[in-house]
FIDREN-780617 format. One record per residue (C-alpha): x, y, z; residue in one letter. Coordinates in steps of 0.5 Angstrom, whole numbers, padded with zeros to 4 digits, always signed. Layout:
BEGIN
XYZa ...
//
This chain:
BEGIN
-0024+0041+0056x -0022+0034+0054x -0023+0029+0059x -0017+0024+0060x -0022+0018+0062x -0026+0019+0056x -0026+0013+0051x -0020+0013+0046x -0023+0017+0040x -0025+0013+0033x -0019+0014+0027x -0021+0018+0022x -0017+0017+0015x -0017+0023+0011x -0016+0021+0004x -0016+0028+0000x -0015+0035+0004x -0017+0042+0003x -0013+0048+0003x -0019+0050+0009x -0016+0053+0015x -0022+0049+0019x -0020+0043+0015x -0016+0040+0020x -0019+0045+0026x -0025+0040+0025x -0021+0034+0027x -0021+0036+0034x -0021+0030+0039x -0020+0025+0034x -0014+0022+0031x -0012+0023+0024x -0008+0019+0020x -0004+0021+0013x +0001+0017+0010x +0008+0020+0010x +0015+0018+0007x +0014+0011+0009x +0010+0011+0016x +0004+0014+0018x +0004+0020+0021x -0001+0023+0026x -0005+0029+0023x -0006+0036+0027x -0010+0037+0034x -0012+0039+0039x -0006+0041+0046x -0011+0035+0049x -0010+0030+0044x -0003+0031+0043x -0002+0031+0052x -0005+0024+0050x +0000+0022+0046x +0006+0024+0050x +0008+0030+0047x +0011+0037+0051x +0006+0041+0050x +0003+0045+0056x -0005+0048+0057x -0002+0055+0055x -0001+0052+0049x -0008+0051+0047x -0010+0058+0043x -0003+0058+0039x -0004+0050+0037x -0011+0052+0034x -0009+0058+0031x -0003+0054+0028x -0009+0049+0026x -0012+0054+0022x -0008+0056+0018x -0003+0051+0017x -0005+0044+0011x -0004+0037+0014x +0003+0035+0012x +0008+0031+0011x +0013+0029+0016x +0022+0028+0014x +0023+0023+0021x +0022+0016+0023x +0017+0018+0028x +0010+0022+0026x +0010+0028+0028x +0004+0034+0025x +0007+0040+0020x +0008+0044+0027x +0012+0040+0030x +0016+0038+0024x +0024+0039+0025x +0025+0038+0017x +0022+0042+0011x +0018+0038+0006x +0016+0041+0000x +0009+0038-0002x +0006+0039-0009x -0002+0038-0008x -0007+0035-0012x -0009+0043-0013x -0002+0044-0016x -0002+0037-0020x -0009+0039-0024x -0007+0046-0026x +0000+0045-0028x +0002+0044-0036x +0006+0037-0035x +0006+0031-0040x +0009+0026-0034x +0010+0025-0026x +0017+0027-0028x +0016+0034-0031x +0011+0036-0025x +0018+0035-0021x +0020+0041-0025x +0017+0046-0022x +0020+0044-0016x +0026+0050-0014x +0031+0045-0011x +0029+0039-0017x +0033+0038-0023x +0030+0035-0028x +0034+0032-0034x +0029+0030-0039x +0033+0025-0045x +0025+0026-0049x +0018+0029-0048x +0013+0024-0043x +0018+0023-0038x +0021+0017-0043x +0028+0017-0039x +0030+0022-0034x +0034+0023-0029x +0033+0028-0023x +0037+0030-0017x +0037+0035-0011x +0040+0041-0008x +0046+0039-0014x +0046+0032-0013x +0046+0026-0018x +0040+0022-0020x +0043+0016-0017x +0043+0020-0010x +0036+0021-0009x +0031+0015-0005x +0025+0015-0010x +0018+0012-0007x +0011+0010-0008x +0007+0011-0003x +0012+0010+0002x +0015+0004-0001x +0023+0005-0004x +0023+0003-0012x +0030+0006-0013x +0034+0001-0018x +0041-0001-0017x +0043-0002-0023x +0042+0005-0026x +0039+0011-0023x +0038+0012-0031x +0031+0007-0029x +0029+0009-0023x +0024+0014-0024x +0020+0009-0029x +0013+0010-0025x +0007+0006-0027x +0002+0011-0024x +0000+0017-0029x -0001+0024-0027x -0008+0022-0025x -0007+0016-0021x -0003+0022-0016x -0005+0026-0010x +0002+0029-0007x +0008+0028-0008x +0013+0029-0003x +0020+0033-0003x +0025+0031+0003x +0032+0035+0001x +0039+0033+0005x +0041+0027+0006x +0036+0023+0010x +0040+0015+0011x +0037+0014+0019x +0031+0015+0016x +0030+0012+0008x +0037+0008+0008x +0043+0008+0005x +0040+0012-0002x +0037+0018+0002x +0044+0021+0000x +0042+0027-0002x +0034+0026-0001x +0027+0024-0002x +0022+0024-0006x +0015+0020-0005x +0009+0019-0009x +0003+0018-0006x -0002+0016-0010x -0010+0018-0009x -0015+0014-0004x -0022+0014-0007x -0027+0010-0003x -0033+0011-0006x -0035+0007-0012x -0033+0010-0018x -0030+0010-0025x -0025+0014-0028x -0023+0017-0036x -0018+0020-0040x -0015+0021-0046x -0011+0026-0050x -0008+0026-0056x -0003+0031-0060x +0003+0034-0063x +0008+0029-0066x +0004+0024-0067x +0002+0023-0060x -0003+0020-0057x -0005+0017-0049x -0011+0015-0046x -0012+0011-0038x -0018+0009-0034x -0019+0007-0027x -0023+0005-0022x -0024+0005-0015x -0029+0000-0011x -0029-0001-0003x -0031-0009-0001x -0032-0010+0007x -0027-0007+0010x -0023-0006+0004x -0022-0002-0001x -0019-0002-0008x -0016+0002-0014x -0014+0000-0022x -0011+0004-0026x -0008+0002-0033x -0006+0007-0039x -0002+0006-0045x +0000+0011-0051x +0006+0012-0057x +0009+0018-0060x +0014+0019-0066x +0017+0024-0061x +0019+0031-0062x +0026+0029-0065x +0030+0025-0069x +0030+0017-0066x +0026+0020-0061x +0019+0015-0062x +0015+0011-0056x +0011+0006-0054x +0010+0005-0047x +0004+0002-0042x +0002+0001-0035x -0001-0003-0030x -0002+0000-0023x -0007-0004-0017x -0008-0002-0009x -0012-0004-0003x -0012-0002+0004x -0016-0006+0009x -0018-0002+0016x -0020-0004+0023x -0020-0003+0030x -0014-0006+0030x -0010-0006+0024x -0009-0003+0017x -0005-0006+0012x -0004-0003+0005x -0001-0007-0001x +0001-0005-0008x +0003-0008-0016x +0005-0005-0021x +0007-0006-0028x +0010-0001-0033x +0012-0003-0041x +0017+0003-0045x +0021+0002-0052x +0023+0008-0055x +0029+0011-0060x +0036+0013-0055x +0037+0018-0061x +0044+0020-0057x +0043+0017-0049x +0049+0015-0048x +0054+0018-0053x +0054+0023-0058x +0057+0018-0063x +0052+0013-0063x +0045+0016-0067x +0041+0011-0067x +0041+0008-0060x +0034+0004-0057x +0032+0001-0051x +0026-0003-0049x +0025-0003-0040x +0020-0007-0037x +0019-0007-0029x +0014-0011-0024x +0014-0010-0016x +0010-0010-0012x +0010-0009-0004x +0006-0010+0003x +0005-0005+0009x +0002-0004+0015x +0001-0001+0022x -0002-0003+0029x -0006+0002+0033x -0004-0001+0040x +0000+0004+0044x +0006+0001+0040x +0005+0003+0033x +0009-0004+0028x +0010-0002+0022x +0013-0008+0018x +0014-0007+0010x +0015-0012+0005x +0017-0009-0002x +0019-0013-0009x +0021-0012-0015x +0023-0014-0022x +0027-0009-0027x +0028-0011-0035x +0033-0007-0039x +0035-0008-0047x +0040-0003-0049x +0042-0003-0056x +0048+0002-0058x +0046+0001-0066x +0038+0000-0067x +0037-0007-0070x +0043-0010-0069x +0047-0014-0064x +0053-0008-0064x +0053-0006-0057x +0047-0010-0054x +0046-0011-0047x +0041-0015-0043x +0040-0014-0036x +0035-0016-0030x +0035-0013-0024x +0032-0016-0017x +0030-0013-0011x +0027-0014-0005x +0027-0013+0003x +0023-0013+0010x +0023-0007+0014x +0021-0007+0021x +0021-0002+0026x +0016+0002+0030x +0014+0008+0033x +0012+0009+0041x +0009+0017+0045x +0011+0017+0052x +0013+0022+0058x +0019+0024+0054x +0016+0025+0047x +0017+0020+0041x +0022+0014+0041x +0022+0010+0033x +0026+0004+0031x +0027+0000+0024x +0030-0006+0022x +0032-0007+0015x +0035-0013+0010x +0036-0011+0003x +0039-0015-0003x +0039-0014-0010x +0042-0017-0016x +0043-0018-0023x +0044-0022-0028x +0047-0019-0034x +0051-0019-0041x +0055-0014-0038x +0054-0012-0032x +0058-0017-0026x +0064-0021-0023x +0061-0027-0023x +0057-0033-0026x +0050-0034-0027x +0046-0039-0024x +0045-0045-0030x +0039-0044-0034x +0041-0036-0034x +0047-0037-0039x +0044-0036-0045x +0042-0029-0045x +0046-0027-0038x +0053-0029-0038x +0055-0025-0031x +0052-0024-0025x +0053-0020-0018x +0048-0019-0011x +0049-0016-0005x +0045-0014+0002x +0045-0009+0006x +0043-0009+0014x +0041-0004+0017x +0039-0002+0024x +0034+0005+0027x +0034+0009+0033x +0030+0016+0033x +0027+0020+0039x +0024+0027+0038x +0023+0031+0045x +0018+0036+0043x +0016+0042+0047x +0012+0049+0047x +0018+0053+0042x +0023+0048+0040x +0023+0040+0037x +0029+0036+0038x +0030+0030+0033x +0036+0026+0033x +0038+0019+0030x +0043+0014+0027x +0043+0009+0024x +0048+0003+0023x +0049+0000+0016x +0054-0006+0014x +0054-0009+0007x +0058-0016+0008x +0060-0016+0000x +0064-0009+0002x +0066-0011+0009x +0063-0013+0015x +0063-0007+0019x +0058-0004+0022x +0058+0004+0020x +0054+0009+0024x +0051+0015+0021x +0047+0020+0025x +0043+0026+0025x +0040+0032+0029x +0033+0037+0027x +0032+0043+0032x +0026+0047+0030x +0024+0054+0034x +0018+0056+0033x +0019+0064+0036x +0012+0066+0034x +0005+0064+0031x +0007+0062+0024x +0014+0062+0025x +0019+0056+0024x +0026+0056+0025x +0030+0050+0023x +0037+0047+0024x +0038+0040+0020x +0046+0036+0021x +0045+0029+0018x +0049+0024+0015x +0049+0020+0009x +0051+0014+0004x +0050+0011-0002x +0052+0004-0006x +0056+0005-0012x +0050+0002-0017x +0052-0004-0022x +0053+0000-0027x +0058+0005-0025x +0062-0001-0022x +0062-0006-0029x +0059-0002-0035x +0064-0003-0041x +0062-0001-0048x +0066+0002-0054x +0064+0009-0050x +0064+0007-0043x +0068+0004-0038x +0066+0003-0029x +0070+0002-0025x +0071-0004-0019x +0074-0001-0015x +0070+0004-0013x +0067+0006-0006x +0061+0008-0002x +0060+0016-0003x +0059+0020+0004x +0055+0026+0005x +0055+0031+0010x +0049+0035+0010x +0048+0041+0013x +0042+0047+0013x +0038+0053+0017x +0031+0055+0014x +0027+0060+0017x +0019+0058+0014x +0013+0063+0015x +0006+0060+0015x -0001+0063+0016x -0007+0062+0011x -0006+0064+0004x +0001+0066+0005x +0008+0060+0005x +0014+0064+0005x +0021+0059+0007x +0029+0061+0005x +0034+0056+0007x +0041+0055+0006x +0045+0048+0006x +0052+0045+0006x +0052+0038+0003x +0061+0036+0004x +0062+0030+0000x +0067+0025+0000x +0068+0020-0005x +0063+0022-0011x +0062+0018-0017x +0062+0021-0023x +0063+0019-0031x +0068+0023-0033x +0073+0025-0039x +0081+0026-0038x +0081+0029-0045x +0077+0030-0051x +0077+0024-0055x +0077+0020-0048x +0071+0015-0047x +0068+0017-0040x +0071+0012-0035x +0068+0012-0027x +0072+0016-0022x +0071+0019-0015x +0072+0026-0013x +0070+0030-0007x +0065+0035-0007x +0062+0041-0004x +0055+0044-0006x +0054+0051-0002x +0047+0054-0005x +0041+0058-0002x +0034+0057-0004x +0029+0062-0004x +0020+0060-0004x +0014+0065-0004x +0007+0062-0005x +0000+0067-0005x -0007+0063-0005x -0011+0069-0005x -0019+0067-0004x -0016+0064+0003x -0011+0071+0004x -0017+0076+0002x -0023+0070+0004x -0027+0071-0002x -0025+0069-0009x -0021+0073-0014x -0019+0072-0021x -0012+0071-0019x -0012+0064-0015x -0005+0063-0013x +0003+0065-0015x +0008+0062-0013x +0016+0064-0014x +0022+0061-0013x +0030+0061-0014x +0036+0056-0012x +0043+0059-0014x +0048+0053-0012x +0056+0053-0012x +0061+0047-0013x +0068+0046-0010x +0072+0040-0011x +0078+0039-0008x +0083+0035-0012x +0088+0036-0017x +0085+0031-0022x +0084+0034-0028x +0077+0033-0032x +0076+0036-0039x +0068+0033-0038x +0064+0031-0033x +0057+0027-0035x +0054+0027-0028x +0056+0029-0022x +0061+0037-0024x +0054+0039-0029x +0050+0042-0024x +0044+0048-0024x +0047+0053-0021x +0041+0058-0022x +0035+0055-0023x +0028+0060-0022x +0020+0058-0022x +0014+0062-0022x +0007+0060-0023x +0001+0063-0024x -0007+0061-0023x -0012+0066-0025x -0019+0065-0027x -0023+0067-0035x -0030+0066-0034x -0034+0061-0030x -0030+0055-0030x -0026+0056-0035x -0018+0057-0032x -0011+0059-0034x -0005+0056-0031x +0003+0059-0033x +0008+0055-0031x +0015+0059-0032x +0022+0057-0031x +0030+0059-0032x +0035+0055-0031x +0042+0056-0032x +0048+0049-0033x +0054+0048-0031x +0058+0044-0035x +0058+0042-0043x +0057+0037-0049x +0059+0035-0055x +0057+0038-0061x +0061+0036-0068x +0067+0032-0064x +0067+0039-0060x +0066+0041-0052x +0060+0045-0053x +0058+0050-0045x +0050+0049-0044x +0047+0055-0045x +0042+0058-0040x +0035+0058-0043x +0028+0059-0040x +0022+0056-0042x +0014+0058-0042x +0008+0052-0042x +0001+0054-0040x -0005+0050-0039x -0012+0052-0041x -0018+0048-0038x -0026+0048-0036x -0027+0044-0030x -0033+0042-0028x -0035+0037-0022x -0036+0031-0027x -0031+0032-0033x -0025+0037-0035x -0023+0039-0041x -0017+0042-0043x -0011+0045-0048x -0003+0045-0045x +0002+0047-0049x +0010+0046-0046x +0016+0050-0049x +0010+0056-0052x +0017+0059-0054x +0019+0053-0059x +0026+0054-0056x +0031+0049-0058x +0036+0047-0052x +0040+0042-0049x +0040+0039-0042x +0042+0033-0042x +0049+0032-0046x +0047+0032-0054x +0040+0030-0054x +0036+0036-0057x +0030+0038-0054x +0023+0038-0057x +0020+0044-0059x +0013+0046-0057x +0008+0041-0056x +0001+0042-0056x -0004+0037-0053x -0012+0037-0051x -0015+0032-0047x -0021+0030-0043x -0021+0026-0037x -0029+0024-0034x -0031+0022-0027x -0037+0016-0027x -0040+0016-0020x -0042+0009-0019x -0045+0010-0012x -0052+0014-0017x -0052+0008-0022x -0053+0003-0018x 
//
């Protein structure tokens, strides 16, 4: 039995986890801390431990707490204040680092694609450009974080997803689904995806190269060092293709830093990055234009930390700097854009656990700007105006309130937040929301989510003009009513969840046509989404406690229908009307031979929606796609073969830019323990 007047237990910071049911069963009577979509979060422990911090749960509690500690990995939380995965009231789908080395992904954007409520809409191979999107939302809905610090752009969410990580660099990436605004602000329309990367401590250097179809060929390093109490982690990388299709070659680079510093007191966290791409825009923007190319550079960087008192701070300062040269004819000035794109902001806010459960607060300021040649009302600061000839800024302020009761069975969360945007007006607007989770019986979870969103037009659909497309000042924020009830199943070895959702929006942006040889203009449309998604997961050495030559299978589908209430007729949409309406996953892991493994990731999707083809609408055509990856793992170095498309299937899945066909690579990565060298 814990004793209440015992010393308060040392922290242990986990950093890497394994998919053991004593895993977090061995934390008992200490305080684990993981990060989270932007705090950090209290891992699983003991009934003692939570009474400790305020949480409802009784003596009677403690066999159906172990029990769920065994089976249950440590996870993420979708709510302001820490809560463990047990308690959690929102579903966050998780891809491990387990699930990251066996997939067949050539970027950070295409492990998203095994995802069942992800659309990812590649314009290339090696995530050059895309777009990606939740539950039938667009990519300008979606909050993108790097460990937990936003690095959405307002200029277009075109540039959102540039990451100056590699798949090496990661350690999980965090999916929230619905909107989620009280919690990750004004973007969080539709929901969030964070990427956290990987917290090694001891000293050690890493390598990896890989090379080859279509000219390609990739190679990064990093290593990590611990000083004093700090720690730190460099990682850089860099590669070129001619691509897969006509004006489809690339260069890009990347430059990524992190450090963290820990005592009994404080622990602060600190990130820059760096990312350089160039690359052919074959037909991005418009079917019209063949010879399109861009060049994008992006720096930020960003500043975190939490006390450990009885009031949890967590103050974070973030960034960052986005550049974007944008030709419509390769090599001439026809059509030309230069933007630059400035964001930064402070949030402050905390986290307490009393009698009553767990009450969190935030406060946020954040401004944005750009200068451009095209995008704007106003005019640029002196010294500017030789490349940018228009410019616009706006902040945003927001304020946070959550509390979270937390009982035997049930878990209550409910927020709101209040955003006010002076250039817009200067009103308040309130936007709340409740989670209600019911545990009925071990492994059981039954979760209800209402939350309300909002989301900023982005610089580009309000001033965009070119001989293809035109914005529109007057457009308003987009409001987004989500709804959903999931019931999730859990035990060792077995994950199995069905949700249904809501998403009413109002005000919609969208890129549209109002007839065939139209240019596509900014309008606002309202919108619903209906959808059901359904998930399975097998890990069979843990189901049948011994190994097996199939290691895991996975499945999942996700069917969405659309309905939009106004008269205005649209011959084509470009964003917001083309949606997956069916999207199926399945992947599977088994083993060969020794160390020697086999990963299948398969995936079938079906687009609403068309493209132009010879002057002609043209509907997406369902496709599925096959990518494998073939590897020997060993504790020191992994060797491997993955190949995407196997199929060789030509596709379209982003307007009228074709997709690559199947691409082969091979490659190698090295692990060099510091620690045994000197």
């Amino acid at each position: 039995m814990y004793n209440k007047h015992q010393e308060r237990p040392d922290v242990i910071v986990w950093r890497q986890f394994a998919r053991k049911g004593y895993s977090a069963f061995a934390s008992l009577h200490r305080e684990v801390r993981i990060g989270i979509l932007g705090v950090a979060t209290l891992g699983i422990a003991a009934s003692a431990h939570a009474r400790l911090n305020g949480d409802a749960v009784t003596e009677s509690d403690a066999h159906e707490v172990t029990d769920e500690t065994e089976m249950a990995e440590v996870t993420v939380s979708g709510s302001m204040a820490p809560l463990t995965e047990l308690q959690s009231a929102r579903i966050v789908s998780v891809l491990t680092r387990q699930d990251i080395e066996q997939a067949a992904a050539q970027s950070v954007n295409d492990l998203l694609k095994s995802v069942t409520g992800v659309d990812v809409r590649q314009r290339g191979g090696f995530g050059i450009q895309t777009d990606i999107s939740i539950d039938g939302g667009t990519f300008d809905q979606v909050t993108l974080l790097l460990n937990g610090i936003d690095i959405s752009n307002p200029q277009t969410g075109h540039l959102s997803a540039d990451f100056p990580v590699s798949i090496s660099d990661i350690e999980r990436i965090e999916v929230l689904e619905g909107a989620a605004s009280r919690v990750y602000g004004g973007q969080s329309f539709g929901g969030a995806i964070n990427i956290v990367t990987r917290h090694d401590r001891q000293k050690s250097i890493d390598l990896a190269g890989r090379g080859g179809s279509y000219g390609t060929g990739e190679g990064e390093a990093r290593i990590s060092f611990p000083l004093w109490r700090t720690n730190h982690r460099i990682s850089g990388g860099g590669g070129r293709s001619d691509g897969g299709t006509s004006n489809s070659s690339w260069q890009k680079g990347q430059l990524f830093y992190q450090g963290d510093y820990e005592d009994d007191a404080l622990r602060l966290d600190w990130q820059f990055g760096f990312s350089k791409k160039s690359y052919g825009a074959n037909t991005f923007y418009s079917a019209a234009y063949p010879d399109q190319y861009e060049r994008n550079r992006r720096l930020m960087a960003g500043v975190s930390a939490e006390t450990k008192g009885r009031f949890h701070f967590t103050p974070q300062f973030f960034w960052q700097r986005s550049y974007d040269n944008f030709e419509l004819v390769r090599g001439t000035s026809f059509g030309q854009n230069f933007h630059r794109t400035d964001v930064y902001g402070l949030k402050a806010g905390g986290h307490i656990a009393w009698a009553l459960g767990k009450t969190a607060v935030s406060a946020l300021l954040r401004h944005e700007d750009i200068l451009s040649s095209n995008l704007g009302k106003n005019t640029p600061p002196e010294g500017t105006r030789d490349v940018y000839t228009r410019s616009d800024d706006r902040t945003t302020v927001s304020f946070s309130l959550e509390h979270n009761v937390l009982l035997r069975h049930w878990t209550f969360s409910a927020g709101l937040m209040a955003s006010m945007t002076p250039s817009i007006d200067h009103r308040f607007r309130l936007y709340p929301g409740i989670d209600i989770a019911w545990r009925p019986a071990s492994g059981w979870k039954v979760l209800f989510s209402y939350n309300k969103g909002f989301r900023l037009p982005t610089f580009t659909e309000l001033y965009y003009k070119s001989p293809t497309h035109e914005g529109n000042r007057d457009l308003k924020p987009e409001h987004n009513h989500s709804l959903s009830l999931a019931a999730e199943y859990r035990r060792s070895g077995v994950e199995a969840s069905v949700k249904g959702f809501y998403h009413r929006g109002t005000q919609m942006i969208d890129w549209v046509m109002y007839s065939p040889d139209d240019i596509y203009h900014t309008a606002a449309f309202d919108l619903d989404n209906l959808g059901v998604q359904l998930r399975g997961k097998l890990l069979l050495p843990e189901l049948l406690g011994r190994d097996t030559w199939v290691r895991s299978l996975s499945i999942g589908y996700t069917y969405i229908h659309q309905t939009k209430h106004d008269a205005q007729q649209v011959v084509k949409s470009n964003v917001a009307m083309e949606y997956l309406r069916h999207k199926f996953v399945a992947s599977l892991t088994h083993r060969i031979v020794s160390r020697l493994s086999m990963s299948w990731n398969f995936r079938w999707q079906e687009r609403v929606g068309s493209y132009m083809a010879d002057g002609k609408l043209v509907p997406y055509r369902p496709y599925a796609m096959l990518d494998a990856k073939l590897q020997w793992d060993a504790k020191r170095y992994n060797l491997y073969v993955q190949a995407t498309n196997i199929t060789n299937h030509r596709y379209y899945d982003l307007g009228s830019v074709p997709q690559p066909g199947i691409w082969v690579m091979a490659g190698a990565k090295f692990k060099i323990n510091l620690d045994k060298v000197f």
